[in-house]
mmCIF file as gemmi writes it, N, C-alpha and C atoms, coordinates in Angstrom:
data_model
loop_
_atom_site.group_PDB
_atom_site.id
_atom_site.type_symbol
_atom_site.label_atom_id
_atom_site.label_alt_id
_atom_site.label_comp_id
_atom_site.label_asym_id
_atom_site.label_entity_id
_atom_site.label_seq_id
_atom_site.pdbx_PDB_ins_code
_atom_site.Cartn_x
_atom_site.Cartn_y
_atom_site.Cartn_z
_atom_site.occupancy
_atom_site.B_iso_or_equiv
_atom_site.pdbx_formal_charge
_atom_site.auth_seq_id
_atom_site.auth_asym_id
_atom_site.pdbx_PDB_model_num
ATOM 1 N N . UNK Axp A 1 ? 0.838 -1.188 0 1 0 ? 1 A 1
ATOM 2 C CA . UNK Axp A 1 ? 0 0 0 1 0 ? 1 A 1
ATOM 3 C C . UNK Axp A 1 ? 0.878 1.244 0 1 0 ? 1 A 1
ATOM 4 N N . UNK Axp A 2 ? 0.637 2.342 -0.611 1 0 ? 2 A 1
ATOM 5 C CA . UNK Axp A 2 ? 0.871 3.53 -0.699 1 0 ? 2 A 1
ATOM 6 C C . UNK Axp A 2 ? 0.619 3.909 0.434 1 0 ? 2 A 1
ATOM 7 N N . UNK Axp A 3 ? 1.741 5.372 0.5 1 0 ? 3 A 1
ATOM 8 C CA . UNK Axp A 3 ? 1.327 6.171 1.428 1 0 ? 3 A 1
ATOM 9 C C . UNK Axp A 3 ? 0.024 6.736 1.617 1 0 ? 3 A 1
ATOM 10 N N . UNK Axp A 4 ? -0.42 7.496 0.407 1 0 ? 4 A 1
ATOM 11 C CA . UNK Axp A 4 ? -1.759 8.26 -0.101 1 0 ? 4 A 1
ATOM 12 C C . UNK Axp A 4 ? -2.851 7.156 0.013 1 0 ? 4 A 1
ATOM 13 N N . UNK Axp A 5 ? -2.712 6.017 -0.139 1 0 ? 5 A 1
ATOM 14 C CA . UNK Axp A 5 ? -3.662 4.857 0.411 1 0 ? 5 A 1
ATOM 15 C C . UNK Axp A 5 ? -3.984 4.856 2.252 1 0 ? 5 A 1
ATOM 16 N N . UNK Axp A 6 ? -2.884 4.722 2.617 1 0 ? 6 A 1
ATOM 17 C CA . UNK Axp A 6 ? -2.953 4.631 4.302 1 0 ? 6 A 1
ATOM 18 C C . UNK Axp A 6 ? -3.779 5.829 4.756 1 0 ? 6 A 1
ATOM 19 N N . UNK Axp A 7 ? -3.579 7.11 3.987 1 0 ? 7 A 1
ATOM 20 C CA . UNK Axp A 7 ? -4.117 7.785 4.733 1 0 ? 7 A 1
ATOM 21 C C . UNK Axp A 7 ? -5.65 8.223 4.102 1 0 ? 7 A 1
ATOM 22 N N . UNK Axp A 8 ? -6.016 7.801 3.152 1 0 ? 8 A 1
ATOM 23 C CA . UNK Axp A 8 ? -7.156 7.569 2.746 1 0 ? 8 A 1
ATOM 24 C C . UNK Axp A 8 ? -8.113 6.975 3.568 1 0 ? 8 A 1
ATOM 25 N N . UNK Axp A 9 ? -7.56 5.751 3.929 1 0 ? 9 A 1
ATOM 26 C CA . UNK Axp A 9 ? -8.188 4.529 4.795 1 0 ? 9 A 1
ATOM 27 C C . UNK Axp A 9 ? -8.461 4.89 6.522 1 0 ? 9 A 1
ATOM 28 N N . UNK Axp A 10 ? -7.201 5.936 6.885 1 0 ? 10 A 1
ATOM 29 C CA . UNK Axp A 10 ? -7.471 6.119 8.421 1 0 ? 10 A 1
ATOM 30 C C . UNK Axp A 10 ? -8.322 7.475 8.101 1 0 ? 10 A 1
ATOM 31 N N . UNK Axp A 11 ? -8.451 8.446 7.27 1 0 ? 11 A 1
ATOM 32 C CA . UNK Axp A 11 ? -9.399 8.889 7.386 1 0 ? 11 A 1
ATOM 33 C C . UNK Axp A 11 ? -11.042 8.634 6.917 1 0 ? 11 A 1
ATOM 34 N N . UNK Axp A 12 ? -10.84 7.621 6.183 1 0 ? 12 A 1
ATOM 35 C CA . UNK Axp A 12 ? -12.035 7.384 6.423 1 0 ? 12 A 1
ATOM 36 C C . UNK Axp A 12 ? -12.899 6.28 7.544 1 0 ? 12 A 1
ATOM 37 N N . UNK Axp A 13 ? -11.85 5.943 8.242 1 0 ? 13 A 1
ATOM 38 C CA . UNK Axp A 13 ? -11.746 4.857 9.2 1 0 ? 13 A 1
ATOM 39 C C . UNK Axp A 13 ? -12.597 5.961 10.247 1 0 ? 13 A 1
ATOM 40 N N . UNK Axp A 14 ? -11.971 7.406 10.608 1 0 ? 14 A 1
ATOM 41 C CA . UNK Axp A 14 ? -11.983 8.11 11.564 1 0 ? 14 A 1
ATOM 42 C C . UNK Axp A 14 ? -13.711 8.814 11.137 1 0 ? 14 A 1
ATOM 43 N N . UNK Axp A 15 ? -14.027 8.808 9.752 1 0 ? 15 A 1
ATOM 44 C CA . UNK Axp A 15 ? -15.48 9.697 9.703 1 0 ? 15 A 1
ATOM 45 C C . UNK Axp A 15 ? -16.332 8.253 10.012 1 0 ? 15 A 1
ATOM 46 N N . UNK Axp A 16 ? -16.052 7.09 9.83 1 0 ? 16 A 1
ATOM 47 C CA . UNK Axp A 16 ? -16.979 5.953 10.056 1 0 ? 16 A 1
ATOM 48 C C . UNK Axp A 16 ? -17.219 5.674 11.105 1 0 ? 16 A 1
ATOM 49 N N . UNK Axp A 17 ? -16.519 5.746 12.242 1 0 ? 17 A 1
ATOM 50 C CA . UNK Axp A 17 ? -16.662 5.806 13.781 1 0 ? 17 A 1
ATOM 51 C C . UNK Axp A 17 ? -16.541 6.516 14.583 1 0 ? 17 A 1
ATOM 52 N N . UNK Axp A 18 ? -17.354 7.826 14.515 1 0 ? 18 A 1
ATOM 53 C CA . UNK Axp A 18 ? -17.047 8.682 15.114 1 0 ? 18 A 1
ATOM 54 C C . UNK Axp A 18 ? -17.285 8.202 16.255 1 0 ? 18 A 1
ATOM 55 N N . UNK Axp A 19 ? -18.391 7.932 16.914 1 0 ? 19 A 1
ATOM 56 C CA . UNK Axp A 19 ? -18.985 7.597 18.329 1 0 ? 19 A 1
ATOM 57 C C . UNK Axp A 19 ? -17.775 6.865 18.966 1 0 ? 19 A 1
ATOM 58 N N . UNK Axp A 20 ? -16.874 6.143 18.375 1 0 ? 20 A 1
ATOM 59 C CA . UNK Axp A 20 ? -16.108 5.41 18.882 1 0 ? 20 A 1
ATOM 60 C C . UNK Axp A 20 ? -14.916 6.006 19.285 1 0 ? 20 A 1
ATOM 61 N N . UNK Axp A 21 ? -14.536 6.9 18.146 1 0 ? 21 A 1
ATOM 62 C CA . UNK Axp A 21 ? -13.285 8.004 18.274 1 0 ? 21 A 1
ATOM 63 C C . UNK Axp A 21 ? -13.275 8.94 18.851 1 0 ? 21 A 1
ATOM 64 N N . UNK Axp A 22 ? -14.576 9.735 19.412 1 0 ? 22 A 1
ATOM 65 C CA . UNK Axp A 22 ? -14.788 10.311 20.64 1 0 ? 22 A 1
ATOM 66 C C . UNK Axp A 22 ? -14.875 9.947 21.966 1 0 ? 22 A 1
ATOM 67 N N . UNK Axp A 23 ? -15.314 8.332 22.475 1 0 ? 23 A 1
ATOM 68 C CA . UNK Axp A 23 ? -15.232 8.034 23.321 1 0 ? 23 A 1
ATOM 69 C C . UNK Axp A 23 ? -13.648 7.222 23.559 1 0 ? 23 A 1
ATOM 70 N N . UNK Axp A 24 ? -12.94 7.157 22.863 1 0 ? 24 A 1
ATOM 71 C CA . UNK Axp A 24 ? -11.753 6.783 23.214 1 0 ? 24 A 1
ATOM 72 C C . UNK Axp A 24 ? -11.199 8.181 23.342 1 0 ? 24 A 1
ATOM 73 N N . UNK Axp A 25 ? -10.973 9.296 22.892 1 0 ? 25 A 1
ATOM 74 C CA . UNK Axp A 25 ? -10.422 10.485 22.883 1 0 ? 25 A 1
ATOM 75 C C . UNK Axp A 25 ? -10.722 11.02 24.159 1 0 ? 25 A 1
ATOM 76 N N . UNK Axp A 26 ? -12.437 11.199 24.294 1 0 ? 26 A 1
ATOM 77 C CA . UNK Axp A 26 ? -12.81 11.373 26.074 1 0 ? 26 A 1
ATOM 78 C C . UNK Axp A 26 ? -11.934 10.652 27.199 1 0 ? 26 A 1
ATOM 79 N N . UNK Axp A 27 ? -12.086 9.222 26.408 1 0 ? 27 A 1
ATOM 80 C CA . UNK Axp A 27 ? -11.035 8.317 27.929 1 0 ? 27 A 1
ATOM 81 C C . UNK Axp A 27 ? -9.806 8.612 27.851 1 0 ? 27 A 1
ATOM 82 N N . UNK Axp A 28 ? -9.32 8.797 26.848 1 0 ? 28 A 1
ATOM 83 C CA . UNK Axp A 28 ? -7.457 9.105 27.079 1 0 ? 28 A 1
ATOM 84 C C . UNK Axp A 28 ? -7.353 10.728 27.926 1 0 ? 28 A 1
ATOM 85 N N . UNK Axp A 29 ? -8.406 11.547 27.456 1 0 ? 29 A 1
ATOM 86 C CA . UNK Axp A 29 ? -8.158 12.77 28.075 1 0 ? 29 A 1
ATOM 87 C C . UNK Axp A 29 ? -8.378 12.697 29.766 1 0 ? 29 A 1
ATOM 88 N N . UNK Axp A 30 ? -10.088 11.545 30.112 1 0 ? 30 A 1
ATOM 89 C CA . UNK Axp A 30 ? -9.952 11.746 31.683 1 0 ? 30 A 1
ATOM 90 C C . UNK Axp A 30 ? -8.355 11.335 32.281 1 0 ? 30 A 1
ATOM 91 N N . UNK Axp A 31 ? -8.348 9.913 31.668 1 0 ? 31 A 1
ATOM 92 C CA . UNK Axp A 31 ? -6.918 9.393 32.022 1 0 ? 31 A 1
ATOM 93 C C . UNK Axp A 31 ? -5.934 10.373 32.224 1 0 ? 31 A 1
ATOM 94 N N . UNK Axp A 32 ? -5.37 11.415 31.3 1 0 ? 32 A 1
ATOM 95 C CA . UNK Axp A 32 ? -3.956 12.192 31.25 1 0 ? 32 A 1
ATOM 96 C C . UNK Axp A 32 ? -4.439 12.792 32.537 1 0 ? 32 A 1
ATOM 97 N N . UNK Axp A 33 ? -5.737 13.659 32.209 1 0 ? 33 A 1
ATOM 98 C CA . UNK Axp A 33 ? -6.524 14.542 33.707 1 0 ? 33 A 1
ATOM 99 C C . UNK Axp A 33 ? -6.091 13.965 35.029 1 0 ? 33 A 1
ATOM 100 N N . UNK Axp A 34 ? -6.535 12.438 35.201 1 0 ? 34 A 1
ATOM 101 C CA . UNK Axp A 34 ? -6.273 12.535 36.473 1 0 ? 34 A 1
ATOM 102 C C . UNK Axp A 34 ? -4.959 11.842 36.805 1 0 ? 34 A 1
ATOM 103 N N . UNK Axp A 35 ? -4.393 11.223 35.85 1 0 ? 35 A 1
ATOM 104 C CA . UNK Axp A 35 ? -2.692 11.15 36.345 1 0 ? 35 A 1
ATOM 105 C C . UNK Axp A 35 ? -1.59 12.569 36.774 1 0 ? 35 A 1
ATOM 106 N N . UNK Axp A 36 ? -2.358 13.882 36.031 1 0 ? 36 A 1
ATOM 107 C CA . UNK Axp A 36 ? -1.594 14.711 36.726 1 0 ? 36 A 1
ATOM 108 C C . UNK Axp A 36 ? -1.952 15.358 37.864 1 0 ? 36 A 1
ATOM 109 N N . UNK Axp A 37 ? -4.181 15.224 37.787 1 0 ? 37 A 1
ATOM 110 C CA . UNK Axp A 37 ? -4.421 15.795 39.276 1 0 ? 37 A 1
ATOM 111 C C . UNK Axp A 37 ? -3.484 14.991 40.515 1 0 ? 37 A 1
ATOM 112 N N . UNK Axp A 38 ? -3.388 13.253 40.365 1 0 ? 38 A 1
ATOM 113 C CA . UNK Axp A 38 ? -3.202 12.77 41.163 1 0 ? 38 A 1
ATOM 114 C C . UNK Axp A 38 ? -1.454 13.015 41.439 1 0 ? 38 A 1
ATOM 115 N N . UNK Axp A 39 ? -0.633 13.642 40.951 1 0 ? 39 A 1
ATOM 116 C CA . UNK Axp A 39 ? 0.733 13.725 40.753 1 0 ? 39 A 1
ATOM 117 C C . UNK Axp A 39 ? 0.502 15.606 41.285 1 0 ? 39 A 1
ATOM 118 N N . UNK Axp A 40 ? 0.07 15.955 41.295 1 0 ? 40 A 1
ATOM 119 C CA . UNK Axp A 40 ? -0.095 17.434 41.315 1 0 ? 40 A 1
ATOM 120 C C . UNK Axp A 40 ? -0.328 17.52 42.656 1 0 ? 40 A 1
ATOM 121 N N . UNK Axp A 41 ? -1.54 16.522 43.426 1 0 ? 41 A 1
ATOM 122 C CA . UNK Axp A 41 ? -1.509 16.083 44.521 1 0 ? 41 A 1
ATOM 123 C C . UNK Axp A 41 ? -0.615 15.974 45.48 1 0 ? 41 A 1
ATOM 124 N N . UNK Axp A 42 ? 0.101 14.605 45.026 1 0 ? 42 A 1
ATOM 125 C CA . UNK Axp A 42 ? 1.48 14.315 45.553 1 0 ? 42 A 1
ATOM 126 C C . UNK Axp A 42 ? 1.783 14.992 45.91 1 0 ? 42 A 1
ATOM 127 N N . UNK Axp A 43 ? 2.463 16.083 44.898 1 0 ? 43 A 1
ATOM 128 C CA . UNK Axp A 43 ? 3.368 17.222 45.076 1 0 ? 43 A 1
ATOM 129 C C . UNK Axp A 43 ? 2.62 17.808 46.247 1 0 ? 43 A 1
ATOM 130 N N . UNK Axp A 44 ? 2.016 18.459 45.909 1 0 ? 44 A 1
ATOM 131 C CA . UNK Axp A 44 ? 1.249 19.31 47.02 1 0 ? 44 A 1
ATOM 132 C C . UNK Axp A 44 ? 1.418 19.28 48.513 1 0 ? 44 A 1
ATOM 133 N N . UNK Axp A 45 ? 1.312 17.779 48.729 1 0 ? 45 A 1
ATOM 134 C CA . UNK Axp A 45 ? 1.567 16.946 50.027 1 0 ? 45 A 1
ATOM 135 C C . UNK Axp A 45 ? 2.8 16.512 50.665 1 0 ? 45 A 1
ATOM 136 N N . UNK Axp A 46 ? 4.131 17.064 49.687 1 0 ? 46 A 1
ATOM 137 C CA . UNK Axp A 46 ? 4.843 16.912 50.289 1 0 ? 46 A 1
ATOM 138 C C . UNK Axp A 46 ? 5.456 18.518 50.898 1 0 ? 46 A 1
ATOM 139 N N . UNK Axp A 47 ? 5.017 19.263 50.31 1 0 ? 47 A 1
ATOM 140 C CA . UNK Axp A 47 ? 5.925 20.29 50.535 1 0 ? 47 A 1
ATOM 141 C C . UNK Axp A 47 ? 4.653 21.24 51.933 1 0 ? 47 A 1
């Protein structure tokens, strides 16, 4: 496969599931969110 193929395919991969590509995008964002509230925390608590 071509380059210009691959990206043909993930974008149309990405308009076919949206519902899916938003709720994984939502979960990676709570995730990053609370690994730094909980590290931000930390910090907080030690000083």
């Amino acid at each position: 496969m071509r380059t210009r193929d691959l990206g043909e395919l993930a974008v149309r991969n990405l308009r076919e599931a949206v519902l899916r590509n938003s709720l994984t995008t939502l979960g990676v964002a709570v995730g990053v969110a609370s690994l730094v509230a909980m590290l931000s925390l930390g910090v907080g608590l030690q000083t």
